[in-house]
PASEBA-1860 file (N, C-alpha, C; in nm, 3 decimals):
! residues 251
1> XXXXXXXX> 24.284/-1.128/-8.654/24.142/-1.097/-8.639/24.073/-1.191/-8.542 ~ 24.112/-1.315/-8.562/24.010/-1.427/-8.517/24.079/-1.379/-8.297 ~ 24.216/-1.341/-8.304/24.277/-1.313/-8.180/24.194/-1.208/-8.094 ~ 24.184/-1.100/-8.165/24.088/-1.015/-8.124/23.949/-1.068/-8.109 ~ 23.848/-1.126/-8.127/23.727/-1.174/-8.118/23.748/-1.240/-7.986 ~ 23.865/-1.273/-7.921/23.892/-1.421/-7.833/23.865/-1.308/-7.744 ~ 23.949/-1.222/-7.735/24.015/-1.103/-7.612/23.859/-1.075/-7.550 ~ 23.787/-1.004/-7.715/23.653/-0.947/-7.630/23.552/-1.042/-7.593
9> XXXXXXXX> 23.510/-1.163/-7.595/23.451/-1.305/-7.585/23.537/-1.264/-7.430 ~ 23.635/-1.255/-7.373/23.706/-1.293/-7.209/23.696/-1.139/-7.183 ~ 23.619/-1.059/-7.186/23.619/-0.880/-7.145/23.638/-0.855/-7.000 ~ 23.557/-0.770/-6.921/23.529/-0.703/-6.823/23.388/-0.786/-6.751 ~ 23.351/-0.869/-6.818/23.191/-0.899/-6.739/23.259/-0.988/-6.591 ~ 23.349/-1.036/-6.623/23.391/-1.193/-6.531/23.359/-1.105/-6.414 ~ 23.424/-0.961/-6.395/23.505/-0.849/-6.314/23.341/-0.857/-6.237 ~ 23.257/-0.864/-6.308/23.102/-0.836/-6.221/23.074/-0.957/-6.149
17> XXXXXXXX> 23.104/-1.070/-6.270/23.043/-1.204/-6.159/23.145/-1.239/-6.075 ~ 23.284/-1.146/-6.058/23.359/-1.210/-5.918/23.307/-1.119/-5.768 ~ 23.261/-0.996/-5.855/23.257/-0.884/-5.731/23.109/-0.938/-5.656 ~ 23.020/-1.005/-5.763/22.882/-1.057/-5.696/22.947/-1.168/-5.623 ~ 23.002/-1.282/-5.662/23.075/-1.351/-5.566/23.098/-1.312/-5.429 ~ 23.217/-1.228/-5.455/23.261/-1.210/-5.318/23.149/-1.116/-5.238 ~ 23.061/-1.030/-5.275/22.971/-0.968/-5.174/22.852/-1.019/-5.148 ~ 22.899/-1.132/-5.201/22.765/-1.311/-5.134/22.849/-1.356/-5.065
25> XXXXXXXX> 22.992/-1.382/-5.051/23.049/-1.475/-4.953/23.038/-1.376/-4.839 ~ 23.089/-1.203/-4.862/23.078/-1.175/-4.725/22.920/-1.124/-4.626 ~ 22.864/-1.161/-4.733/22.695/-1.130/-4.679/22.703/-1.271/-4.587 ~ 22.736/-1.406/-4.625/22.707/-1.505/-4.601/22.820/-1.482/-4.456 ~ 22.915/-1.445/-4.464/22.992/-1.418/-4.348/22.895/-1.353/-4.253 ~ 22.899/-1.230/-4.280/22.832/-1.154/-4.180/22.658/-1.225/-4.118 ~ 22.598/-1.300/-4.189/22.475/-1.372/-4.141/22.536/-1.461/-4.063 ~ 22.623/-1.535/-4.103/22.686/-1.680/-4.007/22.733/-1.579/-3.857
33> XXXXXXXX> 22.825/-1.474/-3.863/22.917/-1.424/-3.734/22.760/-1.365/-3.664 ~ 22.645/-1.288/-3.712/22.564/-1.253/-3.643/22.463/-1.326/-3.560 ~ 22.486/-1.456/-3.663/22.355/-1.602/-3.555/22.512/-1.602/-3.468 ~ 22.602/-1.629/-3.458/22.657/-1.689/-3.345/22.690/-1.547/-3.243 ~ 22.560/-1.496/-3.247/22.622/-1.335/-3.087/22.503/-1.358/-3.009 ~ 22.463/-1.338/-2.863/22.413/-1.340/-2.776/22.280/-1.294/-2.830 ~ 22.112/-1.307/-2.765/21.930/-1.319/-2.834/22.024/-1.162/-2.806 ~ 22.050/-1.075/-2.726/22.026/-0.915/-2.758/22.059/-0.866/-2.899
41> XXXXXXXX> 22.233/-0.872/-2.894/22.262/-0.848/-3.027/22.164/-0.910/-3.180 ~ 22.096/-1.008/-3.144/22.072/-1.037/-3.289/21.912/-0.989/-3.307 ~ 21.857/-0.938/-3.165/21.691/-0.887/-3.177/21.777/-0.732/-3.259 ~ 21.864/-0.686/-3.167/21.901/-0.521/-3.197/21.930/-0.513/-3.339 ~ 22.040/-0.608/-3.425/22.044/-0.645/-3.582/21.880/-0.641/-3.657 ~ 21.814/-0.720/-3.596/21.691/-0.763/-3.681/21.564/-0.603/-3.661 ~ 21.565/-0.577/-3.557/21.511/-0.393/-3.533/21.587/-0.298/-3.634 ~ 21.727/-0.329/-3.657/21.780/-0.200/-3.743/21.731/-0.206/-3.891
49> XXXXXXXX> 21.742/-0.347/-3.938/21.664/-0.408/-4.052/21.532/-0.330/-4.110 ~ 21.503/-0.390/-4.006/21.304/-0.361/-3.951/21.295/-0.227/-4.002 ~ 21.369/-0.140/-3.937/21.351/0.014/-3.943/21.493/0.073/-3.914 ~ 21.605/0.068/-4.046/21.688/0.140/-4.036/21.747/0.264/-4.020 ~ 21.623/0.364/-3.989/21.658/0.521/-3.969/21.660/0.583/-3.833 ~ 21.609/0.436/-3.753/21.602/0.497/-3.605/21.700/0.369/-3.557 ~ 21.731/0.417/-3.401/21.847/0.353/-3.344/21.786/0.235/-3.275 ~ 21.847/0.097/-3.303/21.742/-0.015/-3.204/21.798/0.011/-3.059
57> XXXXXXXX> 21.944/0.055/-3.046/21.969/0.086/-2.874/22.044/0.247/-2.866 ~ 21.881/0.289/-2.813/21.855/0.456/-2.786/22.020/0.486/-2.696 ~ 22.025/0.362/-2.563/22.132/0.402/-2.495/22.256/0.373/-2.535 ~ 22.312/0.277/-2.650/22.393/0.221/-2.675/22.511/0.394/-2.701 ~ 22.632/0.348/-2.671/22.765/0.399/-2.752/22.756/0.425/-2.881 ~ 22.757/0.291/-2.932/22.775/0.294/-3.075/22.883/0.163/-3.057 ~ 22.913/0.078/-2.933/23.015/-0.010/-2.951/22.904/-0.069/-2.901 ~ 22.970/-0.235/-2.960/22.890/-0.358/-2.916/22.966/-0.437/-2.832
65> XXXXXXXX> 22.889/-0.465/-2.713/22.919/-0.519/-2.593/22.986/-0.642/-2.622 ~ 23.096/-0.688/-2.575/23.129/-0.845/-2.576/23.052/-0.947/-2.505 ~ 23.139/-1.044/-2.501/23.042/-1.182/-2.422/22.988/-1.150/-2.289 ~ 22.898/-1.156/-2.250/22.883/-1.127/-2.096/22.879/-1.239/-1.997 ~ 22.980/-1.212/-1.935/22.998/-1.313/-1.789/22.906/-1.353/-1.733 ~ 22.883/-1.467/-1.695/22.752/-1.519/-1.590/22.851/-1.534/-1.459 ~ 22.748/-1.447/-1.382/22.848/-1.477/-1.246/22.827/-1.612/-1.215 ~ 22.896/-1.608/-1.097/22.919/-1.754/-1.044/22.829/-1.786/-0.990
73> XXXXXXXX> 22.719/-1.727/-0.946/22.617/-1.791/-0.846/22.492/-1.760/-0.931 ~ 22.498/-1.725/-1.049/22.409/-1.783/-1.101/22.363/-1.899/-1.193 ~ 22.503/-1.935/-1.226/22.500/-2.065/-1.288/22.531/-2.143/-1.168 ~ 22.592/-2.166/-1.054/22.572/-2.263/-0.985/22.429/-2.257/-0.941 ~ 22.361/-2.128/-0.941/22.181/-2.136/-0.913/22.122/-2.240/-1.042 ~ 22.159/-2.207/-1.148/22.116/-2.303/-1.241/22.149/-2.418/-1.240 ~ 22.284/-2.483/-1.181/22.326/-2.601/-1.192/22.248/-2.680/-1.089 ~ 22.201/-2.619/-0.964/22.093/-2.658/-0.845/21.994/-2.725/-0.882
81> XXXXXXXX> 21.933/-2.597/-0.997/21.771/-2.626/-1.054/21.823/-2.795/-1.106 ~ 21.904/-2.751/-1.218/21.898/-2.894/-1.272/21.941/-3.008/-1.249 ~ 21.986/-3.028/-1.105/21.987/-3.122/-1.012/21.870/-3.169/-0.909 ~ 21.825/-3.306/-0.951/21.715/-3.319/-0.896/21.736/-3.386/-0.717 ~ 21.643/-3.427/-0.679/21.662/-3.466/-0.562/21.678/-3.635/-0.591 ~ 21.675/-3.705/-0.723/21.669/-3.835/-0.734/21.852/-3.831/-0.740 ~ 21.864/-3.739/-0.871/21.994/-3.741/-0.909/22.126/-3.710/-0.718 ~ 22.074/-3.609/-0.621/22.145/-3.605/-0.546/22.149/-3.765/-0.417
89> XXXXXXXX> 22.022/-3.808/-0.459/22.014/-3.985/-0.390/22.149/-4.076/-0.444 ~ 22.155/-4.032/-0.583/22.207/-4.129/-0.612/22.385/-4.086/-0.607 ~ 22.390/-3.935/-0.577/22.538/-3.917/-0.588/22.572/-3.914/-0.426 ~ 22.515/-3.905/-0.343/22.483/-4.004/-0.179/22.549/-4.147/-0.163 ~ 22.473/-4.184/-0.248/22.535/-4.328/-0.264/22.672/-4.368/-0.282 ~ 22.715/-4.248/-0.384/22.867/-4.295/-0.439/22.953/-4.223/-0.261 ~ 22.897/-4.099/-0.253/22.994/-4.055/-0.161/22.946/-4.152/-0.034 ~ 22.872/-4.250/-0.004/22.853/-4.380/0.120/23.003/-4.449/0.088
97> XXXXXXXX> 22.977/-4.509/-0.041/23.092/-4.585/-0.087/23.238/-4.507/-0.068 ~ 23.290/-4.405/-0.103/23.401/-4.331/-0.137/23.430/-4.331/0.075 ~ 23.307/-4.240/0.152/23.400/-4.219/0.290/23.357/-4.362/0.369 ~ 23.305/-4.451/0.330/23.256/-4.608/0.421/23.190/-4.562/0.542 ~ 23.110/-4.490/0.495/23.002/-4.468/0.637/22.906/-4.604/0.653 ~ 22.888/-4.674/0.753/22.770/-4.721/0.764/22.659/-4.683/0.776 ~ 22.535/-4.734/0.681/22.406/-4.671/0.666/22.313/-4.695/0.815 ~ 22.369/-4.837/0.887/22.282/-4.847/1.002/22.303/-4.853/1.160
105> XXXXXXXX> 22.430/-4.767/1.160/22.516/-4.776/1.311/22.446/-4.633/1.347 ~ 22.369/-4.658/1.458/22.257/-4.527/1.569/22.434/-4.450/1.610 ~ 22.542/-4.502/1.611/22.645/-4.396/1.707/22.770/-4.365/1.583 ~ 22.739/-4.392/1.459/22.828/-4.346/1.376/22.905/-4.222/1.387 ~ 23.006/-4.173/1.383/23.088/-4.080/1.400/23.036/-3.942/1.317 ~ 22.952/-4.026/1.204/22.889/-3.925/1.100/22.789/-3.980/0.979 ~ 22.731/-3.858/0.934/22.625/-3.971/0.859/22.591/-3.857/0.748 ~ 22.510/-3.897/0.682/22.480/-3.855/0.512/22.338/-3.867/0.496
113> XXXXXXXX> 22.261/-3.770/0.482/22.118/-3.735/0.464/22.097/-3.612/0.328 ~ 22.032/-3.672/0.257/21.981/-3.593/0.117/21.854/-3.501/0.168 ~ 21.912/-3.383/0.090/21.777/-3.279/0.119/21.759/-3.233/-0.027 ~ 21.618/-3.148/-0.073/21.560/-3.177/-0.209/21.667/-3.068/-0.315 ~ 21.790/-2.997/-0.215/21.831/-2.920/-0.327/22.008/-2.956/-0.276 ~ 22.050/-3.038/-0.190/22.164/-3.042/-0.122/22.164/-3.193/-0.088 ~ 22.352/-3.257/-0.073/22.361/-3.380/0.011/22.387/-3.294/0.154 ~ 22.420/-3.332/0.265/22.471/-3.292/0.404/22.531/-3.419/0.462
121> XXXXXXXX> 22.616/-3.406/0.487/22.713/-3.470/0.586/22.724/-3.437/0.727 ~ 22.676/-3.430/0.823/22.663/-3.430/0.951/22.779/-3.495/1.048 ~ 22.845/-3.427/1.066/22.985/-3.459/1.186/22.900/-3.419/1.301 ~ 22.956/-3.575/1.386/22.893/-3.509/1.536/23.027/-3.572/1.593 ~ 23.007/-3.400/1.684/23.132/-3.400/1.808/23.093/-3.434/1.913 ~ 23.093/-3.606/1.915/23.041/-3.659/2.106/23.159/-3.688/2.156 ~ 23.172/-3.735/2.255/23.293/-3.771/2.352/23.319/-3.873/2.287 ~ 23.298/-3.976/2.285/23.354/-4.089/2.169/23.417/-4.091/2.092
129> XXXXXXXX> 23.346/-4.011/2.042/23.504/-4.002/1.927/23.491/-3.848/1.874 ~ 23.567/-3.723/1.942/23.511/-3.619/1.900/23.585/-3.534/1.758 ~ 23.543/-3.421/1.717/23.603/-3.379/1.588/23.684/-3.247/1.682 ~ 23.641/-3.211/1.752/23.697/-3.103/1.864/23.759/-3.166/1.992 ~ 23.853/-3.037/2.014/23.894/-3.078/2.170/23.771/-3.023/2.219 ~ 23.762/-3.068/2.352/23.638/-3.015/2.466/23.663/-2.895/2.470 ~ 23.528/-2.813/2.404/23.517/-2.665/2.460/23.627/-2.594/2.379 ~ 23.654/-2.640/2.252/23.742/-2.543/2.150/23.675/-2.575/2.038
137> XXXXXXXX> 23.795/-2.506/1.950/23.778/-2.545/1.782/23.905/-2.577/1.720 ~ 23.968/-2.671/1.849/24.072/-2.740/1.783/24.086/-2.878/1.753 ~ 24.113/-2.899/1.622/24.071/-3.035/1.532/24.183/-3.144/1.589 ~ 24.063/-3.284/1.662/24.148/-3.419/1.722/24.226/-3.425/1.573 ~ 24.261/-3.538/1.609/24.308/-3.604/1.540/24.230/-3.685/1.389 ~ 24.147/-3.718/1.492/23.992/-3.796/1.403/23.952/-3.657/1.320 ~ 23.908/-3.601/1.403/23.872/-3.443/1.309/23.973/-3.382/1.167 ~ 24.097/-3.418/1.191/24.206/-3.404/1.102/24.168/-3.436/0.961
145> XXXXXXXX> 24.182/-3.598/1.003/24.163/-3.693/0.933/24.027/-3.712/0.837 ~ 23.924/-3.710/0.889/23.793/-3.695/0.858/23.826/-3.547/0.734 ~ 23.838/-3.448/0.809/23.856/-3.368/0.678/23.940/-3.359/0.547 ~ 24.075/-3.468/0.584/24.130/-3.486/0.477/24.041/-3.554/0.358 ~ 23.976/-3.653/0.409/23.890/-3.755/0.321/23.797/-3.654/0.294 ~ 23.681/-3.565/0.336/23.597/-3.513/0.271/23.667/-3.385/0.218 ~ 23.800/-3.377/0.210/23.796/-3.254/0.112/23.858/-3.349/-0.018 ~ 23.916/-3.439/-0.017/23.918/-3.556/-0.138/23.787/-3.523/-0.198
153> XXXXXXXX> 23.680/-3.602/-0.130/23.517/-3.669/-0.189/23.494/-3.548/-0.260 ~ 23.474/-3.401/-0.175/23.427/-3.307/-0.259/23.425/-3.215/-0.325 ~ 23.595/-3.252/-0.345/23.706/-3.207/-0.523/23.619/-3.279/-0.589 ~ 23.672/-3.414/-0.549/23.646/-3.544/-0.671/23.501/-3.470/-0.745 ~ 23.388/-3.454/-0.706/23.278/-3.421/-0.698/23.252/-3.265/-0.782 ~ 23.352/-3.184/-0.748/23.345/-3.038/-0.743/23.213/-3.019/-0.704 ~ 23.204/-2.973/-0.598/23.081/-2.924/-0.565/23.116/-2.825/-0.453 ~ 22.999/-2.744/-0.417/22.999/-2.602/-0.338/22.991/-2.647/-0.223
161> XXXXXXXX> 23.009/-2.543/-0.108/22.956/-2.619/0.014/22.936/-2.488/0.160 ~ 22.864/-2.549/0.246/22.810/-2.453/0.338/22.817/-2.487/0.477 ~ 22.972/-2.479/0.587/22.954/-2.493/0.674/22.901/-2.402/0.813 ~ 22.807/-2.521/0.850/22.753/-2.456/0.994/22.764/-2.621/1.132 ~ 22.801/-2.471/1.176/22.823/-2.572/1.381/22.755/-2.543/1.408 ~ 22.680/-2.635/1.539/22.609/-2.627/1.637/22.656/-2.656/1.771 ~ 22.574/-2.631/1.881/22.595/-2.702/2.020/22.498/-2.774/2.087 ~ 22.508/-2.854/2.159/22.422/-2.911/2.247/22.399/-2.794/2.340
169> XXXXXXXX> 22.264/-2.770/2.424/22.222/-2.692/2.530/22.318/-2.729/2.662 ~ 22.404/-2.605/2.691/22.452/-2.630/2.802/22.602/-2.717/2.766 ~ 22.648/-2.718/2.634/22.759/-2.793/2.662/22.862/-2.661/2.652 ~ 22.856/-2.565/2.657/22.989/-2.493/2.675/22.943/-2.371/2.758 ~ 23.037/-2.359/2.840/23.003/-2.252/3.001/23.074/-2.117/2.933 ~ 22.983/-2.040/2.873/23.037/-1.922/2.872/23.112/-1.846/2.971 ~ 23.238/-1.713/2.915/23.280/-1.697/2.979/23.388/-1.598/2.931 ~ 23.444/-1.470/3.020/23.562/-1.400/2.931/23.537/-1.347/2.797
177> XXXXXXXX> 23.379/-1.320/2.800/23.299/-1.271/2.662/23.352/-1.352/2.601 ~ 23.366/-1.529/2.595/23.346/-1.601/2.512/23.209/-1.650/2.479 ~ 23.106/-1.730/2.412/22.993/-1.788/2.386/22.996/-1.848/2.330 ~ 22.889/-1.924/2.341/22.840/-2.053/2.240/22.867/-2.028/2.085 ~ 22.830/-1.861/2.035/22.805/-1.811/1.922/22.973/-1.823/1.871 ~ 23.043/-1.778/1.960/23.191/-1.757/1.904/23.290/-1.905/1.904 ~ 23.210/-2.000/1.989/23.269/-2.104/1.962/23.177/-2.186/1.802 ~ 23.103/-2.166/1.792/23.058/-2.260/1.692/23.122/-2.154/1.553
185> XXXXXXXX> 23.151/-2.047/1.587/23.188/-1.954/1.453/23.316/-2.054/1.431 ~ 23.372/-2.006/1.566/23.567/-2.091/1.510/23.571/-2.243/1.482 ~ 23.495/-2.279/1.554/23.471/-2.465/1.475/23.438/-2.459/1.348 ~ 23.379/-2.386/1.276/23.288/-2.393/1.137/23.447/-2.371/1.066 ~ 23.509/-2.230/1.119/23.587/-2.175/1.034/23.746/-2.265/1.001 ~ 23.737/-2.365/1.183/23.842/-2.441/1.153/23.801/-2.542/1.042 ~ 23.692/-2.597/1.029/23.675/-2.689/0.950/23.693/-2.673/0.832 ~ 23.655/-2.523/0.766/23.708/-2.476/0.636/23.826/-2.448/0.599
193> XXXXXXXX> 23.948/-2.411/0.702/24.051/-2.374/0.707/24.102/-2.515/0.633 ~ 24.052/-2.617/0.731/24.134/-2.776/0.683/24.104/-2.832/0.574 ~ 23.978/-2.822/0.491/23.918/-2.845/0.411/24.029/-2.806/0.274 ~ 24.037/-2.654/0.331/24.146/-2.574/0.194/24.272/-2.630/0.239 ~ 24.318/-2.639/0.314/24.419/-2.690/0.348/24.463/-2.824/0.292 ~ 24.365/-2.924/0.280/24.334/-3.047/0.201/24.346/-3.008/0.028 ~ 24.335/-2.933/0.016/24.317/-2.891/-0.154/24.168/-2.863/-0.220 ~ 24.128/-2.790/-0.150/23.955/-2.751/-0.183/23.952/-2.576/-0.205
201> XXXXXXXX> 23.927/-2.577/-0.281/23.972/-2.424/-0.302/23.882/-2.348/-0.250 ~ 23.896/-2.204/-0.211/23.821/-2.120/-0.120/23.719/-2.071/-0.208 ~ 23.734/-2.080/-0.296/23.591/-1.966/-0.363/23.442/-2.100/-0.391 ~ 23.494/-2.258/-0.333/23.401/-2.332/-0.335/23.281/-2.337/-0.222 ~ 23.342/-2.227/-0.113/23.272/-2.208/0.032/23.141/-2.100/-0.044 ~ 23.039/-2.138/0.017/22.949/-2.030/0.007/22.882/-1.973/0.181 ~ 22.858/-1.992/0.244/22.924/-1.929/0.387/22.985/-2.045/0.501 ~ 23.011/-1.991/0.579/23.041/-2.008/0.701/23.048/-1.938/0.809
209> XXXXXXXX> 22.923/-2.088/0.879/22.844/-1.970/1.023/22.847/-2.059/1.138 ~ 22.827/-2.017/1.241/22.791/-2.069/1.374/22.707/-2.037/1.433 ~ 22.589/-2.135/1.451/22.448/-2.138/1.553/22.431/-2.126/1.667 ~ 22.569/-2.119/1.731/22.544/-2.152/1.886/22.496/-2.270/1.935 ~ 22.439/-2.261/2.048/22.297/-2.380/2.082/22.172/-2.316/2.079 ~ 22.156/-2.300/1.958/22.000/-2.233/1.882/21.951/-2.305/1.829 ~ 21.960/-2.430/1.798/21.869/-2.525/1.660/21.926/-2.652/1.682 ~ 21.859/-2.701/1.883/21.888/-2.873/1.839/21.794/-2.951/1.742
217> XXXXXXXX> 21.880/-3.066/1.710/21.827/-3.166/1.652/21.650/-3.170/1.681 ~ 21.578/-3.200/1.568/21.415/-3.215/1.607/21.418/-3.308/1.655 ~ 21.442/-3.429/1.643/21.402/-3.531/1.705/21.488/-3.571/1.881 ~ 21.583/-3.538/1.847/21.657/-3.528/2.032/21.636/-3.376/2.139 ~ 21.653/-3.471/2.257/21.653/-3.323/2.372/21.743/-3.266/2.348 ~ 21.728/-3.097/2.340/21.814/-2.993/2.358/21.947/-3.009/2.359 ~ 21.969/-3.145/2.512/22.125/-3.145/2.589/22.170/-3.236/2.551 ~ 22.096/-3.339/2.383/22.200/-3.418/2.392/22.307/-3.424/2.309
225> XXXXXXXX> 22.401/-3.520/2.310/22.564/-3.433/2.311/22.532/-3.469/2.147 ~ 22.481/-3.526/2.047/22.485/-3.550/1.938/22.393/-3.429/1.797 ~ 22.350/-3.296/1.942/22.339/-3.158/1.889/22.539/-3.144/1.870 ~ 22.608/-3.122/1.940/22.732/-3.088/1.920/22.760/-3.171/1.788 ~ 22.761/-3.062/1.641/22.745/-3.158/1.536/22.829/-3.028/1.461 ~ 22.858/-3.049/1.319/22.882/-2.983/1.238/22.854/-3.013/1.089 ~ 22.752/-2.887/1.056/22.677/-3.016/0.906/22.745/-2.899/0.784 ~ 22.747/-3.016/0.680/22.812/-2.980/0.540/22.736/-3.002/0.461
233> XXXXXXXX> 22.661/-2.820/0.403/22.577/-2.893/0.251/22.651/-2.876/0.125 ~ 22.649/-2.955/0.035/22.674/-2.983/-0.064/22.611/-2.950/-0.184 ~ 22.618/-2.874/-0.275/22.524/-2.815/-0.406/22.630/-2.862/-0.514 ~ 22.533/-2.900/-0.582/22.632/-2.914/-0.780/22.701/-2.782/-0.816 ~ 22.762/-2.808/-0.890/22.831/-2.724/-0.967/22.805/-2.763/-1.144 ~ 22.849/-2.603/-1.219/22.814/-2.703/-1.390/22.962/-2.809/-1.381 ~ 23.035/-2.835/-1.272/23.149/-2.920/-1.333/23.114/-3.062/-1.271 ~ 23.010/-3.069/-1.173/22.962/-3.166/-1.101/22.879/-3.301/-1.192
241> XXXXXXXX> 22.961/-3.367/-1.246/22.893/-3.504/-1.312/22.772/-3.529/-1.272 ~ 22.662/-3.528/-1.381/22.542/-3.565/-1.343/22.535/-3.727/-1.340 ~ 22.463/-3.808/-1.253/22.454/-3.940/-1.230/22.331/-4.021/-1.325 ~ 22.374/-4.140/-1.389/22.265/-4.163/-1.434/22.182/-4.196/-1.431 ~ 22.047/-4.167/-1.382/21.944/-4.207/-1.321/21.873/-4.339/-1.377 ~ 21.892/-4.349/-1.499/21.865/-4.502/-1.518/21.904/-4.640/-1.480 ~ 21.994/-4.594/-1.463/22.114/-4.763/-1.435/22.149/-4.693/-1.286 ~ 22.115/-4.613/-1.217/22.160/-4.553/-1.068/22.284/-4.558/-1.027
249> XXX> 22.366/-4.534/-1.143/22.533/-4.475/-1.095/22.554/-4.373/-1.158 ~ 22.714/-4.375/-1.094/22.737/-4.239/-1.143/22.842/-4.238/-1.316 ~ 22.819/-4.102/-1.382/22.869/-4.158/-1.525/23.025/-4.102/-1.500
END
């Protein structure tokens, strides 16, 4: 007798408080997996709620979209924004140190100027020491070299980049439907060629162009030979170490 009293004391109720259990753990599932999906999915969840007899997406399938890709140029557009012009001063600095440019030689081979959304590196092709043979877009020796080191600096860096050539007025005699335009194209393009060639991968180019002799230097005449230049801008990337602006290095 007393055996029987035990049996029904342990019945069928448990059977309710396990099934409430488990359809609280998977309520609690399904709230946790729905905060972690993209603001659309979880406005479209919280509308069906709202008013479950109408559809929150009129156009939808009936399938829910996966993660959506951010292209590439819009997060490097975002990685821009959030690079300031202090932060690109100070990653200037490191790349002074990394290629040993001097900050105060007037005939430097090349030089480094910050602009409010880009660094630029400025190669100038004078007779002195040029990055071209005369009247091509074939890379000296110095020119070689020079690009081995800046395609180092701006791995190390990961960052994007944008080459454009120029000419001095009058330094190349058209000819054989060649031009100024088609020589500064193939200088730009050799420079990228070597760049990848160095180990800089191609999808880090965002163009490459040639000016001709359309846009000397503001501050020099037209003809002088230090228009014959080739400038490199530089943009962050999200893989591009931000610098720390407090202590003015890089982290």
């Amino acid at each position: 007798m007393a055996r029987k009293k035990h049996a029904e004391a342990h019945g069928g109720a448990w059977k309710v408080a396990y099934a409430d259990f488990v359809t609280a753990m998977m309520a609690l599932f399904m709230v946790l997996w729905i905060s972690a999906q993209q603001k659309e999915i979880l406005v479209a969840t919280s509308k069906y709620f709202q008013n479950p007899f109408s559809s929150p997406l009129p156009a939808s399938s009936g399938i829910m979209e996966g993660k959506r890709e951010v292209p590439a140029k819009e997060e490097n557009a975002e990685r821009t924004r959030l690079f300031t012009p202090e932060m690109y001063m100070i990653l200037a600095q490191e790349f002074l140190k990394l290629l040993d440019i001097p900050e105060h030689d007037a005939n430097k081979p090349f030089e480094l100027r910050v602009a409010p959304d880009s660094i630029q590196l400025i190669l100038y092709n004078r007779n002195k020491q040029p990055v071209f043979e005369k009247g091509t877009a074939k890379l000296t020796e110095w020119g070689d070299y020079l690009s081995q080191n800046l395609a180092w600096v701006i791995d190390r860096f990961h960052m994007r980049v944008r080459v454009e050539s120029y000419l001095a007025t009058g330094a190349f005699a058209a000819g054989s439907g060649h031009d100024a335009w088609d020589l500064t194209a193939e200088q730009s393009n050799a420079i990228r060629h070597r760049l990848s060639h160095y180990g800089l991968e191609a999808t880090m180019f965002d163009h490459v162009t040639g000016f001709g002799d359309t846009a000397p230097m503001k501050d020099l005449p037209a003809a002088d030979e230090s228009n014959n230049r080739v400038i490199l801008s530089l943009t962050a990337t999200p893989e591009t170490p931000a610098p720390n602006l407090r202590e003015g290095s890089h982290l």
